[in-house]
N, C-alpha and C positions, 0 to 999 in steps of 0.2 A: 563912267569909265573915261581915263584920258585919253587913248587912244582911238582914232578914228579909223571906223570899219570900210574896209575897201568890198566892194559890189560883188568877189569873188568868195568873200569869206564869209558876207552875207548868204549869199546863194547855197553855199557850204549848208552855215545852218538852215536853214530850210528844208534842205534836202535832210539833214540828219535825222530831224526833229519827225518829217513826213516819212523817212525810213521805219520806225517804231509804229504809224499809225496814223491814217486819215487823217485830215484836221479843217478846219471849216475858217474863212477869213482872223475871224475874232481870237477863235483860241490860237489860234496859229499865234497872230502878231501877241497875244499874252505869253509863248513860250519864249518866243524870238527876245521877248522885254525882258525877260529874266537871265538873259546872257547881255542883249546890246541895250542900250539906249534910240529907239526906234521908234518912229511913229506909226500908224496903220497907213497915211499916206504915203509913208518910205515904202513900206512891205509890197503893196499892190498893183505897185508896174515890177516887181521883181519877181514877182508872181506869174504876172502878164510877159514875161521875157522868158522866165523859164516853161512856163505852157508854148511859147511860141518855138522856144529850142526844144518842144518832143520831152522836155525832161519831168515835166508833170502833165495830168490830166485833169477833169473834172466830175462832178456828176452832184445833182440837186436831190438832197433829202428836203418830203416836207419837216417840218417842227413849227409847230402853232401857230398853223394856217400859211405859213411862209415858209419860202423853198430856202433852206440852208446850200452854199456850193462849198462842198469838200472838196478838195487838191490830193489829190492820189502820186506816189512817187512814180513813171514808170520803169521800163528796162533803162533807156538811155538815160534816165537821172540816175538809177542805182549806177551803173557805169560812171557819171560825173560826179557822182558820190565818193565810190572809191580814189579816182584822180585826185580828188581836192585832197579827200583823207591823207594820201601818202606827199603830196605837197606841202600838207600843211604838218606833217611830221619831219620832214624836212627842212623849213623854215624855221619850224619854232628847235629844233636841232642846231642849229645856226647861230637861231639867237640864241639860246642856253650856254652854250658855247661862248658866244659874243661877252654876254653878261655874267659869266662865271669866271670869265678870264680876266677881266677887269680887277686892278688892285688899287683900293682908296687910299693905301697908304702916305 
């Protein structure tokens, strides 16, 4: 992708992605790759910021012999879920706008 992802819109997807359903380090950052170009060491303090803003939680399944940690959405992520959402309908409203009105003539 050419465009570089701001830490807001990051957070966004996370939150979308953990809206639909639990997700454990690994698969998470394989959803997150199939929209951004991200590393797992991107993903993992943003992780770490939104468990610390209240917006996720945790909880250790075993899976063979080792504890997996799932990231759970809670209330106040769903809450910064919808904000981003209607933000980010707006922005991209803006640009469609921006770049529909453009004439290469």
């Amino acid at each position: 992708m050419t465009f570089q992802i701001a830490a807001p819109l990051l957070d966004a997807c996370v939150l979308a992605i953990l809206e639909k359903e639990d997700a454990y380090g690994y698969t998470l950052t394989a959803q997150v790759k199939e929209i951004v170009d991200i590393s797992e060491s991107t993903l993992y303090p943003v992780l770490r910021r939104l468990q610390k803003d209240n917006c996720l939680t945790t909880y250790d399944q075993p899976f063979q012999g080792r504890n997996r940690r799932y990231y759970q959405l809670t209330d106040t992520g769903k809450e910064k879920l919808t904000f981003y959402k209607k933000e980010w309908e707006s922005y991209k409203n803006k640009i469609d706008t921006l770049l529909g009105g453009i004439s290469y003539e």
